[in-house]
C-alpha positions as CSV (number, residue, x, y, z in Angstrom):
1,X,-1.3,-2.9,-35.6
2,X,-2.7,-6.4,-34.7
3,X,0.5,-7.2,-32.9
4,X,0.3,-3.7,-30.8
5,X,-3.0,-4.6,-29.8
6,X,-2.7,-7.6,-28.7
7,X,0.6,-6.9,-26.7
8,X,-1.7,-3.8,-25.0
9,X,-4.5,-6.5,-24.4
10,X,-2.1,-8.3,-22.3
11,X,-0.2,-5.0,-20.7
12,X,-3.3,-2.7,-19.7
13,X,-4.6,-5.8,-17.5
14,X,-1.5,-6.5,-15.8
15,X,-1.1,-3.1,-14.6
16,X,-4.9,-2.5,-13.7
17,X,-4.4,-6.1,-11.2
18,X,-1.5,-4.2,-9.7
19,X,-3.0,-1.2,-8.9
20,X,-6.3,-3.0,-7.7
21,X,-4.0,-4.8,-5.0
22,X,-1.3,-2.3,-4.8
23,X,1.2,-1.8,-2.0
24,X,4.3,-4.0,-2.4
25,X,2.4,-5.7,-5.4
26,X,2.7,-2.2,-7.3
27,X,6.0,-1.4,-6.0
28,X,7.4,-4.8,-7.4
29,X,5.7,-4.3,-11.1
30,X,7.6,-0.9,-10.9
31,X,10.3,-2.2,-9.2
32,X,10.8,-4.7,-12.3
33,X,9.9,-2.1,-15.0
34,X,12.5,0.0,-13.5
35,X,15.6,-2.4,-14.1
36,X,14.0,-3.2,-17.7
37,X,14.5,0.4,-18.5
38,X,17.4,0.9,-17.0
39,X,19.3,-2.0,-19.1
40,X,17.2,-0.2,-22.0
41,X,18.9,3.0,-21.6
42,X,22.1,2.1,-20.1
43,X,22.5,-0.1,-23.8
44,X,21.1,2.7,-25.8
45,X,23.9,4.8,-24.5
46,X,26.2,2.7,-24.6
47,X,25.8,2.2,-28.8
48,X,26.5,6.1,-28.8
49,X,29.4,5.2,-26.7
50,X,28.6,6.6,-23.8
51,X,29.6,4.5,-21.2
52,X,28.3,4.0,-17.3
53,X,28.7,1.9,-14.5
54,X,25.7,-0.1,-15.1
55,X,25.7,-2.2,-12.7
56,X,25.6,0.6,-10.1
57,X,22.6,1.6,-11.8
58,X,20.7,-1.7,-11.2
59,X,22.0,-1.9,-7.7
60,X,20.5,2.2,-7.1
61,X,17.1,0.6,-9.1
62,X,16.4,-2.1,-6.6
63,X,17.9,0.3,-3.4
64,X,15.5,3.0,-4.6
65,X,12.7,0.9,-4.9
66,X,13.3,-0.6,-1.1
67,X,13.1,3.4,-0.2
68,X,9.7,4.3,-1.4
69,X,8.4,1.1,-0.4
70,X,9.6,1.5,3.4
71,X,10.3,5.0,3.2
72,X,9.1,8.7,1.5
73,X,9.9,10.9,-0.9
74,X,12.8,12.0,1.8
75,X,13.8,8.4,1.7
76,X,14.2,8.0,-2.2
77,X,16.3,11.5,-2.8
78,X,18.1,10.7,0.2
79,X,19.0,7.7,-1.8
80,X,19.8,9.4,-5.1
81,X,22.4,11.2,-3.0
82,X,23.9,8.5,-1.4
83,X,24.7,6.9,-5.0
84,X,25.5,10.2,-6.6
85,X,28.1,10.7,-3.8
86,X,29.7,6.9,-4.7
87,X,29.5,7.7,-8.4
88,X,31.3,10.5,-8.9
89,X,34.9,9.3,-6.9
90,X,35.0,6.5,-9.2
91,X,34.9,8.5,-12.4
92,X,38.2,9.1,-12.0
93,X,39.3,6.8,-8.5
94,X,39.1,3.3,-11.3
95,X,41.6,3.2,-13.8
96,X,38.8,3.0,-17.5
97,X,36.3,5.2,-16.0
98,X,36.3,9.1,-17.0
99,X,33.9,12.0,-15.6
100,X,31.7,11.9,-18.5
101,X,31.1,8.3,-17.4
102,X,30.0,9.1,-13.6
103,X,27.6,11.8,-15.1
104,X,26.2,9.4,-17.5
105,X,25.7,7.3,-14.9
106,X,23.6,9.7,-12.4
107,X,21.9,10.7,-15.0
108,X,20.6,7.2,-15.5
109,X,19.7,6.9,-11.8
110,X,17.2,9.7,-12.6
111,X,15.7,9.1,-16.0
112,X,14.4,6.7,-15.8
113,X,14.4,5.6,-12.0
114,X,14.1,8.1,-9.7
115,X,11.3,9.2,-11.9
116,X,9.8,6.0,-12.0
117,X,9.9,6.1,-8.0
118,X,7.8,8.8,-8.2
119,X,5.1,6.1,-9.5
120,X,5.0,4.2,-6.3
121,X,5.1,7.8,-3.7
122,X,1.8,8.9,-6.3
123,X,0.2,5.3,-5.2
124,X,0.4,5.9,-2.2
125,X,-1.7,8.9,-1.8
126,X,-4.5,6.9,-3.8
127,X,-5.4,5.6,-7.4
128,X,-6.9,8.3,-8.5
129,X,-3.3,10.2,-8.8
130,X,-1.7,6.9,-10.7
131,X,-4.3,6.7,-13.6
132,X,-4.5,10.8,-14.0
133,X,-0.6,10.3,-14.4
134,X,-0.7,7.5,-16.6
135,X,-3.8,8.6,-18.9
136,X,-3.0,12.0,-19.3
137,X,0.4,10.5,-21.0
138,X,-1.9,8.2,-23.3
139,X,-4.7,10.4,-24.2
140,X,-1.7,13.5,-25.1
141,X,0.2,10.6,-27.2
142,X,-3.3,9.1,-28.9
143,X,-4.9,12.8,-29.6
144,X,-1.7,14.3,-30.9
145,X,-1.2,11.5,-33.3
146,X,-4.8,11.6,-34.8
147,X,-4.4,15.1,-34.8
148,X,-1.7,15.4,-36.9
149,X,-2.3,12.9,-39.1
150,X,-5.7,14.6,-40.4
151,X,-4.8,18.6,-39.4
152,X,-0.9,18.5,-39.6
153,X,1.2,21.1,-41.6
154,X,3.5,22.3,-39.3
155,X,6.6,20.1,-37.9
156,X,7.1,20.3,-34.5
157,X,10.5,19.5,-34.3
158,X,12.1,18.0,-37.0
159,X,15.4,17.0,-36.1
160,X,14.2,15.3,-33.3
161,X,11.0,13.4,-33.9
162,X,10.0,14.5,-37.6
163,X,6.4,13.2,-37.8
164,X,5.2,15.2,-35.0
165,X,3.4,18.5,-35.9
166,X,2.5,21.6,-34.0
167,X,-1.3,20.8,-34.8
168,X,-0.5,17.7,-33.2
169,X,0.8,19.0,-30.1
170,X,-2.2,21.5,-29.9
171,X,-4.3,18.5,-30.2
172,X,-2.6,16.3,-27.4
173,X,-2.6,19.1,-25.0
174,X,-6.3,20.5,-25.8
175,X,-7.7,16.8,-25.5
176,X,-5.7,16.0,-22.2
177,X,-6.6,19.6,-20.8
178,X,-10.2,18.4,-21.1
179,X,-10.3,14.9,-20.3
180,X,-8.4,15.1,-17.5
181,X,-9.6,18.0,-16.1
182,X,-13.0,16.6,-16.3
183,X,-11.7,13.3,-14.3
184,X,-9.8,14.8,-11.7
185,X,-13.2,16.6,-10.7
186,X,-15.3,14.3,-10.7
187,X,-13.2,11.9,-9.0
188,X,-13.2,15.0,-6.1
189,X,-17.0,15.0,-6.3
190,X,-17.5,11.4,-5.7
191,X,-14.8,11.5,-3.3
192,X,-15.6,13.9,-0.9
193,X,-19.1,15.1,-2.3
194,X,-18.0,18.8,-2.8
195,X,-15.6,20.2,-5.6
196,X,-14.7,24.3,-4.5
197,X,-13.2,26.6,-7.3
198,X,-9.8,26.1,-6.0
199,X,-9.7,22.4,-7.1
200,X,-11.3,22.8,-10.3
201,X,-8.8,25.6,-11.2
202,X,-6.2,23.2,-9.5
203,X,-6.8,20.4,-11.5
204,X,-7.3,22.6,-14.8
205,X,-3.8,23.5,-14.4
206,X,-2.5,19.4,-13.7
207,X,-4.4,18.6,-17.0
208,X,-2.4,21.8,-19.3
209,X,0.5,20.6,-17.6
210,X,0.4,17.1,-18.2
211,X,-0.5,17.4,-21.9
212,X,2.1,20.2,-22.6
213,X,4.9,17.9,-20.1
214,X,3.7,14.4,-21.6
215,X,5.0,15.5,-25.3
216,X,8.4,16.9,-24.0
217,X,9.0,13.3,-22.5
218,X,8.3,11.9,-25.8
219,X,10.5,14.4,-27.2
220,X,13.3,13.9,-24.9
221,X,13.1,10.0,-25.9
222,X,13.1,10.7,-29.0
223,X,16.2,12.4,-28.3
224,X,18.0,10.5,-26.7
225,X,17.5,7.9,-29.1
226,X,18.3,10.2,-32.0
227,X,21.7,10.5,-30.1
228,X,22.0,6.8,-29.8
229,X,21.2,6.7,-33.8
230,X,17.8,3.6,-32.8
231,X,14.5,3.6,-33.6
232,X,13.6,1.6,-30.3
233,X,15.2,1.1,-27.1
234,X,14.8,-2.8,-27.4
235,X,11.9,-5.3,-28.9
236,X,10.5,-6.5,-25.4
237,X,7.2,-5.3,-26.3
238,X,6.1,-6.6,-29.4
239,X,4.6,-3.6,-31.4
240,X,5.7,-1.6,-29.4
241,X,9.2,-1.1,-28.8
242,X,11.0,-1.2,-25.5
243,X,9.4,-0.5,-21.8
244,X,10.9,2.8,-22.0
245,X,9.0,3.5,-25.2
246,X,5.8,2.9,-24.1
247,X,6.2,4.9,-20.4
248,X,8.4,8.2,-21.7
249,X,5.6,10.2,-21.3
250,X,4.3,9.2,-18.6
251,X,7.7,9.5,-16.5
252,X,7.1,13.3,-17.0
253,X,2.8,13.2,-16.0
254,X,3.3,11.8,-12.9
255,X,5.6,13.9,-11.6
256,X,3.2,16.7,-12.3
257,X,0.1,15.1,-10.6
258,X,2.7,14.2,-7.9
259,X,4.0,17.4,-7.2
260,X,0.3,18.9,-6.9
261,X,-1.4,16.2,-5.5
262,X,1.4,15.8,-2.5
263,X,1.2,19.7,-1.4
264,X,-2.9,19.0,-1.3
265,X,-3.4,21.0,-4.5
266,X,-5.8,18.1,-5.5
């Protein structure tokens, strides 16, 4: 525990200095997070022997990075396709390389980075949007786990993650539902000085989502590492796993506040 918190005393900082200055600052931090994961996945795989053309998927991390920092949203998918369309031909254009490779692969260009792209197109409609993201993912994790440690009876999903318990969930979800909720208007109140019933409903609906979205990300970590037969992705983070560990969640979140908070939902 000691070690967690001290390895989150140095983390939580970091990110806060990024987001202060922002802009290319906050695009390299995800930028850089983005490759970590990416070698963290594309190894975890790789011990279930499932293979991919990992370097492609560095060279599509720092590409899609370049398009969200000079381009849009348009920019970044645009980019997905472009490597998706070089992918696939090699699965079966080289000589070792199989279809179930070139999926493998694309699916790495999504989860984690295309989602983590979403991170820097969220910044860039404001702050506000990044910490919603980013603390509904912590506050679903933190409740559900207190939750199910003192109320738990029920497991969740066994095979998957078996601590997790559907008290837990209810938990995670009920305490995001409110905290969030509860920031998202009063960030609009201070904001703009007026909150209508449209945005409060709005951002009602962003907080559910977020605490019900944040545990299927955990859940589909867990998953993948269950597949991959590891308890981590790596041991970058001291107490706490690999990068990918500690921003599952949140890879899900954001691209619910996104989603909203581009169509001026919120």
């Amino acid at each position: 525990m000691k070690t967690r918190i001290i390895s989150a005393a140095v983390m939580i900082p970091l990110v806060v200095i990024c987001l202060i200055f922002g802009g290319v600052v906050f695009d390299v931090l995800i930028a850089l997070v983005s490759l970590i994961s990416v070698l963290e996945v594309t190894s975890a795989l790789k011990k279930a022997e499932i293979k991919t053309f990992w370097v492609l998927n560095l060279i599509y991390s720092v590409a899609a990075s370049i398009a969200v920092y000079f381009g849009s949203e348009a920019w970044l998918f645009r980019t997905l396709i472009l490597f998706v369309l070089i992918t696939l031909p090699l699965s079966f254009i080289l000589p070792k390389a199989d279809l179930k490779m070139g999926v493998a692969t694309v699916f790495v260009m999504i989860y984690p980075t295309t989602l983590l792209g979403v991170f820097c197109l969220a910044e860039s409609l404001g702050w506000v949007y990044i910490v919603a993201g980013a603390a509904s993912a912590v506050i679903t994790d933190t409740a559900a786990y207190f939750t199910g440690k003192y109320l738990g009876k029920r497991k969740l999903s066994p095979k998957i993650s078996p601590n997790k318990t559907v008290e837990g969930a209810i938990g995670g979800a009920v305490a995001t539902l409110v905290l969030i909720s509860v920031y998202g208007i009063l960030c609009r109140v201070f904001m703009t000085g007026t909150i209508g019933v449209a945005h409060t409903v709005a951002w009602l609906v962003v907080a559910l989502l977020c605490g019900i979205f944040a545990q299927i990300g955990d859940l589909f970590a867990s998953y993948i590492k269950r597949i991959c037969d590891i308890k981590d992705f790596s041991n970058i983070i001291p107490g706490h796993g690999g990068v990918t560990d500690r921003i599952d969640s949140a890879l899900f979140t954001i691209v619910i506040v996104y989603l909203f908070a581009s169509m001026g939902i919120i």
